[in-house]
KOLSE-725927 format. One line per field, with one value per residue (C-alpha): x negated, y, z negated. Coordinates in steps of 0.05 Angstrom, whole numbers, plus 32768, in hexadecimal, padded with zeros to 4 digits. Layout:
east	c(X|...);
north	c(Y|...);
up	c(Z|...);
***
This chain:
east	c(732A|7339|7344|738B|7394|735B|737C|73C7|73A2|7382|73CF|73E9|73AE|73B7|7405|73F5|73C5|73FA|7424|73FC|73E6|7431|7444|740D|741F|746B|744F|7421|745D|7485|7455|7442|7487|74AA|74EE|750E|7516|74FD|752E|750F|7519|753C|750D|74D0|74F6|74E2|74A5|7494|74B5|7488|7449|745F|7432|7458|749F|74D2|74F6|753F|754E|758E|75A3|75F5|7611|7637|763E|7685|768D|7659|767F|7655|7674|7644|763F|7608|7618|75E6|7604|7603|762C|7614|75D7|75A8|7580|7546|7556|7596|7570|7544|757E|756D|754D|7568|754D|7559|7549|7564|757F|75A7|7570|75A3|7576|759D|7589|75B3|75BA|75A9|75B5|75A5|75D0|75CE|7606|761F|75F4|7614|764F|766A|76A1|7689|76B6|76DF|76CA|7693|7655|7625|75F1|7603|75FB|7615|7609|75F9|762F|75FE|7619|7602|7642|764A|766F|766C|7655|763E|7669|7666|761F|761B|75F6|7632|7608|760C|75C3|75A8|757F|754A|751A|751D|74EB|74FB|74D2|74CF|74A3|74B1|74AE|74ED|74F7|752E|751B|752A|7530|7511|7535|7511|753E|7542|7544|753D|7524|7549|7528|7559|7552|756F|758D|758E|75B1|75EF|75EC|75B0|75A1|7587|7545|7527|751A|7501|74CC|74B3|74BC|74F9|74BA|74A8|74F2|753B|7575|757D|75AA|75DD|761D|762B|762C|75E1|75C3|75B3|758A|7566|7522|74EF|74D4|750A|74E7|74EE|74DB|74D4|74B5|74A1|7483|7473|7423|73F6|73BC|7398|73A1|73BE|73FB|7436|744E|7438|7467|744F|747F|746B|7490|7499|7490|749D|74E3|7522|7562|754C|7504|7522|7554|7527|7504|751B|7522|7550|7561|7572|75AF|759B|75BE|7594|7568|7550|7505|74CE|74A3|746B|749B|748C|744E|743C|7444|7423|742C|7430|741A|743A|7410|7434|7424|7447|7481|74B0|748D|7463|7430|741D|73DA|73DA|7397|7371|7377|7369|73AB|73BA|739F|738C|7369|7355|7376|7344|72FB|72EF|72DC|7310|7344|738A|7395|73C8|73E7|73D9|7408|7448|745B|7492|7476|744E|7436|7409|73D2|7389|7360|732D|733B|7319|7358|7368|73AB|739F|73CD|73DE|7407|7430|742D|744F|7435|73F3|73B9|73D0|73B3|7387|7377|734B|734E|7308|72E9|72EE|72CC|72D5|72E8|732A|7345|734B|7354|7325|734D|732D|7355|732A|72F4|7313|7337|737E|7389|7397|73A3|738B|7361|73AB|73E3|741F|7462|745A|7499|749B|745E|744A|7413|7402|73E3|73EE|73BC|7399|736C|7374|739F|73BE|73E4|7420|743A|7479|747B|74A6|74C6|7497|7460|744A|7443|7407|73E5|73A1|7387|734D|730E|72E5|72FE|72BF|72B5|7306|7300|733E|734A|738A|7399|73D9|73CB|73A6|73DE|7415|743A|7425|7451|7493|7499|7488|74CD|74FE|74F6|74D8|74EB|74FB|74BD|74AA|747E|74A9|74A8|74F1|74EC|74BA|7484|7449|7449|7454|7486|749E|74DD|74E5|752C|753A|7556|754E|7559|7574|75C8|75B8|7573|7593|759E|754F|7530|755D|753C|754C|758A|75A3|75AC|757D|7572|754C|750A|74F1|74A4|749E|7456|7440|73FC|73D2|73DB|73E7|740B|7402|7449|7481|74BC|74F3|7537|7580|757B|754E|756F|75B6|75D0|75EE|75A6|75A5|75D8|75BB|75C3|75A5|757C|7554|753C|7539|752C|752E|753A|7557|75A3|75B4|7585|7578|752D|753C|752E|756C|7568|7588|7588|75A7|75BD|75B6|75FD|761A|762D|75EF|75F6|75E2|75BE|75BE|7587|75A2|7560|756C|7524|7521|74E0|74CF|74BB|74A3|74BF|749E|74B2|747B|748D|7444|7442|7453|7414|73D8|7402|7446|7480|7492|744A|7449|7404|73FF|73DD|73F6|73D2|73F5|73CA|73F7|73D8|73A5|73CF|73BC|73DD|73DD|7418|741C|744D|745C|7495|74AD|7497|74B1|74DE|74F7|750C|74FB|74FD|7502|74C4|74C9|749A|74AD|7480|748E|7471|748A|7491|745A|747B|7444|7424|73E0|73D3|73E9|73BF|73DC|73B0|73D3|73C5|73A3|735C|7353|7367|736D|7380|73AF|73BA|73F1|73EF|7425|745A|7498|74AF|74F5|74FD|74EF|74C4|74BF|7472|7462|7415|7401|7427|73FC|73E9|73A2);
north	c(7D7F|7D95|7D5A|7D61|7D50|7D14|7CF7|7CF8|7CD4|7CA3|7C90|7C90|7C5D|7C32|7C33|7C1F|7BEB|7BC7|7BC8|7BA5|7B6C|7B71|7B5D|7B33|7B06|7B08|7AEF|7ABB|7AA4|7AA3|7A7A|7A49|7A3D|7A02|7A15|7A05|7A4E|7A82|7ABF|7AFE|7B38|7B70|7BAC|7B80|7B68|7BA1|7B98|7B53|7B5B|7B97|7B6D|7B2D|7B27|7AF5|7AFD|7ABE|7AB3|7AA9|7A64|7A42|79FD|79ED|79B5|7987|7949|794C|7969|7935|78FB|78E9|78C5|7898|789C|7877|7848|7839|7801|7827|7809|782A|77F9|782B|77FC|781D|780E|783C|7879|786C|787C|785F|7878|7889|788C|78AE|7881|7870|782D|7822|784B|7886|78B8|78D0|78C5|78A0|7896|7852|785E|7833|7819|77FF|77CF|77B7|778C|7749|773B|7784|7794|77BA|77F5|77F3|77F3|77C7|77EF|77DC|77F9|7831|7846|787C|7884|78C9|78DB|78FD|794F|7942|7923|78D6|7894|786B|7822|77FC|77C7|77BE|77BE|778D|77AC|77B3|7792|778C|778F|77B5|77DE|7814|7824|7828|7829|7813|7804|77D7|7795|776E|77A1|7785|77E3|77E5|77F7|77BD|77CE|77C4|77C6|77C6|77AD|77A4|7756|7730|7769|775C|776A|7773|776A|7795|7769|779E|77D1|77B0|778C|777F|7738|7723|7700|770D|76BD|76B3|76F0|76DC|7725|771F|7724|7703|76EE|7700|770C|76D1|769E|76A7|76A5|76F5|76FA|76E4|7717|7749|770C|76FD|7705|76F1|772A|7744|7764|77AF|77CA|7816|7837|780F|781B|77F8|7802|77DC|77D0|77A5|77C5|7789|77B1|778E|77B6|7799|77AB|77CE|77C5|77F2|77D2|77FC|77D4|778B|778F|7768|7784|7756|7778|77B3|77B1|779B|77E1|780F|7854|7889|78DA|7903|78F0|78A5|7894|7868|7880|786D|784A|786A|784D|784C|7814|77E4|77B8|77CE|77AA|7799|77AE|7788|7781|775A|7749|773C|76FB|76F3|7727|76F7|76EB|770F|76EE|770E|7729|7751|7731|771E|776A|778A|77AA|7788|77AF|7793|77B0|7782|7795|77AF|77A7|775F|7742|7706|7740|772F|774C|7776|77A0|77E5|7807|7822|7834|785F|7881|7871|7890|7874|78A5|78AE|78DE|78C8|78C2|7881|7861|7836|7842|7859|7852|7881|786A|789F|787B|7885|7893|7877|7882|7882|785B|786B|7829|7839|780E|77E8|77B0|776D|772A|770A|774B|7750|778E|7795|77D0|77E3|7810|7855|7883|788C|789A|78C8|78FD|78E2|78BD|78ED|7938|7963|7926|7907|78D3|78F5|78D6|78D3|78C7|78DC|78E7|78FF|7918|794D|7982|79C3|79F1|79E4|79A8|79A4|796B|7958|7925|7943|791A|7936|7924|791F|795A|798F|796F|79A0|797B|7959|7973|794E|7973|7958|7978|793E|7915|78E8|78E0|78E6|7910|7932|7965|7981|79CA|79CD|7A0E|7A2B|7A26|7A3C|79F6|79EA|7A24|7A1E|79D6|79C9|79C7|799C|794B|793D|7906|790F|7934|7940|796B|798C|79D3|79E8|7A2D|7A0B|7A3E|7A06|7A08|79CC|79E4|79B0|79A3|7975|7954|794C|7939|7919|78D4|78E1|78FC|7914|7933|7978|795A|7950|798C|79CD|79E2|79AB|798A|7946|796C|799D|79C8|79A5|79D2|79F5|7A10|7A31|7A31|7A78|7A66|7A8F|7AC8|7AD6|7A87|7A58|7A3C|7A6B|7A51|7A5E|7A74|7A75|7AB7|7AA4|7A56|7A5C|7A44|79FB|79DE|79EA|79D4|79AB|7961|7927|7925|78E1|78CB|7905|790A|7932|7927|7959|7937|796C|796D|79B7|79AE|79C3|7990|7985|795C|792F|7924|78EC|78ED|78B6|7895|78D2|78EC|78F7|7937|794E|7996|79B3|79DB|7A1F|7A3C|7A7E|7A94|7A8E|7A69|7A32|79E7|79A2|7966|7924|78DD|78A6|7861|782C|77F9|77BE|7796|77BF|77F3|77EB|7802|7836|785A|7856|7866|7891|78E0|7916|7957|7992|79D2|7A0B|7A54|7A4E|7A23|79DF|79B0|7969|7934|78F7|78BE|7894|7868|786C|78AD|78E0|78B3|7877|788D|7898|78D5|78CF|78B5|78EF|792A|7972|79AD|79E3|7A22|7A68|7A95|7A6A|7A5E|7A31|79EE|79E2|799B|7960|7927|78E0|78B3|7871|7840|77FD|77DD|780D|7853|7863|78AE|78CA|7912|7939|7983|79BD|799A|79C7|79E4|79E2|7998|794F|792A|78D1|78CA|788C|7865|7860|7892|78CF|78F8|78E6);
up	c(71C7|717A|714A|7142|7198|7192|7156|717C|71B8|7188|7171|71B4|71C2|718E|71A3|71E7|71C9|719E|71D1|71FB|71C7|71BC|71FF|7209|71CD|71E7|7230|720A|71E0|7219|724D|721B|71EE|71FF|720E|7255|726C|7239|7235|7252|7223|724B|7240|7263|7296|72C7|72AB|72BC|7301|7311|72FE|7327|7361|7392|73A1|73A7|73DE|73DC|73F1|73CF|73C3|73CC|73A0|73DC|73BC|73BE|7407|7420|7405|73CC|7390|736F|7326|72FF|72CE|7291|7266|7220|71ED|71B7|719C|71C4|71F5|7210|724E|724C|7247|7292|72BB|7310|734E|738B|73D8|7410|744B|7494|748D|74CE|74F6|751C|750B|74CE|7487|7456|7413|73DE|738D|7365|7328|72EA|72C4|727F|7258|7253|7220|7233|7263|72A3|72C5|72F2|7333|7319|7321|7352|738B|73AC|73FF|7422|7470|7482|74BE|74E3|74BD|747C|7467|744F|7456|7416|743B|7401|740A|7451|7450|741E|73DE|73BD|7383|7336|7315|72DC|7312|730B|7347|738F|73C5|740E|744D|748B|7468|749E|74E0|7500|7501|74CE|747B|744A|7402|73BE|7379|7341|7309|72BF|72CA|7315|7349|7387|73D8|7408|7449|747E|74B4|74F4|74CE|74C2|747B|7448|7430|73E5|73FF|73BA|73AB|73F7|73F3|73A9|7390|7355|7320|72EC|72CA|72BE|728C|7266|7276|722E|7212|7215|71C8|71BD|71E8|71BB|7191|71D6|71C4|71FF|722F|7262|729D|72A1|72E0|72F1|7330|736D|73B2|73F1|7410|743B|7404|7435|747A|7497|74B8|748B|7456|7409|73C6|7389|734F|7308|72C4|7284|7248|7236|7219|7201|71DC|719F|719C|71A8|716D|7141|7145|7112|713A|7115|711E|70ED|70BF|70CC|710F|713B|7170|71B1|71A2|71B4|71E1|71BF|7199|71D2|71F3|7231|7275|72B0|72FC|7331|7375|73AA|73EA|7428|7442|7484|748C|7460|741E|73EE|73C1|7378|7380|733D|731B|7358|7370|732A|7320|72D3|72A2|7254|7220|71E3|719F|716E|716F|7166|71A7|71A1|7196|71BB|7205|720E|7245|724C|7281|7269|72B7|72CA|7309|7345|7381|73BE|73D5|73F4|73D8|73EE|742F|7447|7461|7428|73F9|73B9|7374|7343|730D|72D3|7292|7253|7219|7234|725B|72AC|72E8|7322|734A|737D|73B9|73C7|73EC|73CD|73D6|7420|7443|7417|73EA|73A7|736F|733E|7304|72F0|72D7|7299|72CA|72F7|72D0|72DE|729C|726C|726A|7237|7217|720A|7221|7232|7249|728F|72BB|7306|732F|7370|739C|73D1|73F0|73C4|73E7|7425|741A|73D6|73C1|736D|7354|7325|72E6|72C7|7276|7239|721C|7205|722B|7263|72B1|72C6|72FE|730B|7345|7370|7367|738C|73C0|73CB|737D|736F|733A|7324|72E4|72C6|72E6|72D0|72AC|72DF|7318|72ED|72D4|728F|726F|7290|729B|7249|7239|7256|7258|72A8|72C8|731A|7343|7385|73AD|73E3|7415|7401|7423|7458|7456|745C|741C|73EA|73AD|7371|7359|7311|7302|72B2|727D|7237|7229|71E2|71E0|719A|719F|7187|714F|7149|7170|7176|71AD|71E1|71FD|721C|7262|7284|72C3|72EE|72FE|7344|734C|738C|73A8|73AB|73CE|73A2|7372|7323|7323|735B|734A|7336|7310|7334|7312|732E|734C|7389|738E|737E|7334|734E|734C|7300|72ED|72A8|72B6|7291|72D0|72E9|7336|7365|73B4|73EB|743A|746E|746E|74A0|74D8|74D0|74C4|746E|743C|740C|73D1|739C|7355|7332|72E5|72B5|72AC|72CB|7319|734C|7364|73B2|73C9|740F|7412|7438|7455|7473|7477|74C0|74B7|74EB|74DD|74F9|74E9|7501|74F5|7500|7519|7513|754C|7515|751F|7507|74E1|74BE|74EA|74B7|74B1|7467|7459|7491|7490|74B9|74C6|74EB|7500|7509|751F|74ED|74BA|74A9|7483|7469|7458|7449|745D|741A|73FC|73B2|7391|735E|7323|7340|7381|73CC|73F5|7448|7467|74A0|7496|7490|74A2|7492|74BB|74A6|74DC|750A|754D|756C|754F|7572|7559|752F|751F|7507|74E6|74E7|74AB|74AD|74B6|74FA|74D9|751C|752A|7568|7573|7592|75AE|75B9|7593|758E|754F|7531|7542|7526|7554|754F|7555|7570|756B|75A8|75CB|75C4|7600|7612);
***
């Protein structure tokens, strides 16, 4: 080869070489920047498709809230003063309340702060009873919960095992327990049960409340569990930070050009959660210190430094990673260090929690605090479990996957399987594991949305509403998830909202899961989910015998072995932000025609295990203890 030839092919290498580094740096820049969907430039857009390595299937979500009958609109209180509390938005749960078979609808409200006129209608709870197609009757008032309360979280569940789900609200103020009287009306039997918490609004002319100054409660997340296997269902209740509108005020938060901000809550002292044990199917005693759930550290270094609360809770989510039996907690923090309480024997055969986050991994990520919101936990891959934490803006999600069960050792893999990029953006509050496209796979959907109406003011690249965000589970390849863009689920689903509480629950009875979103003093919106895949799934609804295990299961773990797929879910309460999604399990299996075995293991003291053979696919079965083919 003559010099002239070797020196053009040394400048057609070096080309090639830049251009490589080139497009590697615009990848990098792209996978690691933090806006909400980076732009593609139009010349690599062949590229990157040609180089993808999974391929996403087409499954689109339909905005029905209107056609189903759904008009609730949440309701936040602002008046200007920026409370904190205005920027938390409420849950909502999908749950069976009048046991037909169809799932209905609870969200939860929020209402002026007092001295200021509410709307009109006045706003209160909302229920909607599912008509048995996916479409809804507004009930709320016939039921009973048409309620006024400045409410945040929802969890629901059968604490007394009479077969019908009362409900929690966790409030700003009072929390309220309603009990579900057959299906035909809830009644307040907060004050009876001895779970309002640990105060109220004050009692004051309307004028002095922004000069109140002792601690309001400020409750967040909650679930229902059976921490001590005794077959009644106990109450877990997370609080944010110890708050009142005059401590708030007196905090000098401003943006740019000197309007006030929302505080930061950093701002605040932390708070404690609480955990109510179930005494006899009617009340619930605080067993918060016995059981180890507080959590102090002292101030300083000095050994008579002051005690102060640690958690800053926003999320929880009941799990056994372990798998001994016994309920596990894992509780998203803000700002600060989250909580693992690991369920252990305590003195005289009882149960109690022993905190170790710090330990196990699960407290920070990346050596940090981040501003953990909603939470959840699953099966992502078979037998390997994670716990997900979605964060503040510019924060990438959490995801803590299990590396040891019998140690509990989790570690941050959120790069590894694809998250950390794409979900850096936008502010993360809804979350849930679910198998939209029910492959047997587990995908993740986020619902956000800043707190702050004039944060472009302070960052360009964010706004007050965002797109809510899909990660389909690929099962392996380049990224485990794969962000997934209106082309392959329709454009309704992002549709930028200032997004809060999320669930899902299959309204229609067509074996899909569909899902909800709700928006922070805005409308909730509703999403069929219009699989056309032609894949098949198993749905199964577990009912306990209401003496050694809770009638609702909660706590329960389900295994389903399909030709040569096996996979694990798990029946649990509150999860995500807030909110509840149905207690009926979905499995989803592709184009598997045959399930070979499914194996219950009930909670309580027993753990005992039943197992069922040959159940057929593309139907919801009721599973009931005891009634397994022997």
């Amino acid at each position: 080869m003559n010099a002239a030839r070797r020196k053009s092919f040394q400048w057609i290498g070096l080309l090639a070489l830049v251009g490589l580094v080139g497009f590697g740096g615009w990848a990098y820049r792209q996978w690691f920047s933090g806006s909400v969907q980076p732009s593609v430039p139009p010349e690599l857009a062949e590229v990157r498709s040609r180089l993808a390595l999974t391929s996403i299937p087409t499954v689109r979500f339909r905005d029905i809230t209107e056609a189903a009958g759904i008009r609730f609109r949440h309701f936040n209180g602002k008046t200007g003063r920026k409370l904190l509390p205005e920027t938390m938005g409420s849950g909502v749960a999908f749950f069976d309340f009048d046991v037909d078979g169809h799932i209905d609808l609870l969200f939860v409200n929020s209402c002026p702060w007092p001295g200021w006129e509410a709307p009109q209608p006045k706003p209160t709870l909302a229920v909607y009873r599912n008509r048995g197609d996916g479409t809804f009757d507004d009930v709320t008032v016939e039921v009973g919960l048409d309620v006024t309360l400045y409410g945040m979280g929802v969890t629901a569940g059968d604490y007394d095992n009479d077969g019908f789900p009362d409900v929690f609200i966790s409030c700003v103020g009072k929390h309220r327990l309603f009990h579900n009287e057959q299906g035909k009306r809830f009644v307040d039997v907060t004050d009876l049960a001895g779970v309002g918490g640990p105060g109220d609004w004050p009692k004051v002319i309307p004028q002095s409340f922004y000069e109140w100054g002792q601690p309001i409660p400020f409750g967040a997340s909650a679930a229902f569990l059976d921490y001590d296997g005794d077959g009644k269902l106990d109450l877990f209740v997370t609080h944010y930070v110890t708050w009142s509108p005059k401590i708030d005020l007196s905090i000098d938060a401003r943006l740019t050009g000197g309007t006030r901000a929302y505080v930061k809550p950093q701002e605040f002292e932390g708070a404690q959660c609480v955990l109510y044990r179930n005494v006899d199917g009617r009340r619930f005693v605080d067993v918060s210190k016995e059981t180890g759930i507080e959590v102090f550290e002292r101030e300083g270094v000095r050994p008579d430094g002051r005690l102060r609360a640690v958690g800053k809770a926003l999320g929880v989510i009941v799990c056994d990673p372990d798998e001994d039996g016994w309920p596990d907690i894992v509780v998203a923090n803000d700002t600060v260090r989250n909580f693992f309480f690991h369920n252990v024997p305590g003195p005289n055969g009882s149960r109690i929690y022993r905190e170790i986050g710090l330990e196990n991994g699960i407290a920070y990520a990346e050596g940090r605090a981040r501003g953990g919101m909603g939470i959840d936990y699953g099966e992502y891959r078979p037998g390997k479990c994670a716990v997900v934490i979605v964060n503040f803006a510019n924060e990438p999600n959490s995801f803590f996957g299990l590396d040891n069960k019998s140690r509990l050792e989790f570690s941050d893999a959120a790069l590894s399987v694809g998250l950390a990029g794409p979900s850096r953006g936008p502010l993360k509050f809804g979350a849930f594991f679910f198998d939209y496209d029910l492959d047997g796979r587990l995908d993740l959907l986020t619902c956000n949305g800043h707190l702050e109406p004039d944060i472009s003011i302070v960052q360009a690249s964010q706004t007050f509403a965002q797109s809510a965000q899909l990660f389909w589970n690929t099962g392996g390849g380049q990224r485990l998830f794969e962000p997934v863009t209106a082309e392959h689920a329709g454009p309704d689903l992002f549709q930028p909202i200032v997004g809060r509480g999320s669930a899902f629950a299959d309204i229609d009875g067509d074996g899909d899961l569909d899902v909800v979103l709700t928006e922070n003093d805005g409308p909730a919106k509703l999403f069929r989910n219009e699989h056309q895949l032609g894949h098949h799934w198993l749905r199964l609804k577990l009912v306990g015998n209401g003496t050694t295990t809770n009638r609702d299961a909660i706590g329960a773990v389900v295994t389903v072995e399909a030709e040569g797929l096996k996979q694990t879910r798990f029946v649990v309460s509150g999860r995500g932000y807030l909110s509840q999604c149905e207690l009926t399990l979905t499995f989803g299996l592709g184009p598997r025609t045959k399930v070979d075995k499914v194996t219950v293991r009930w909670p309580g003291k027993t753990n005992d295990a039943e197992v069922w053979t040959h159940l057929a696919i593309d139907r919801l079965h009721v599973l009931q203890q005891g009634s397994a083919p022997r």
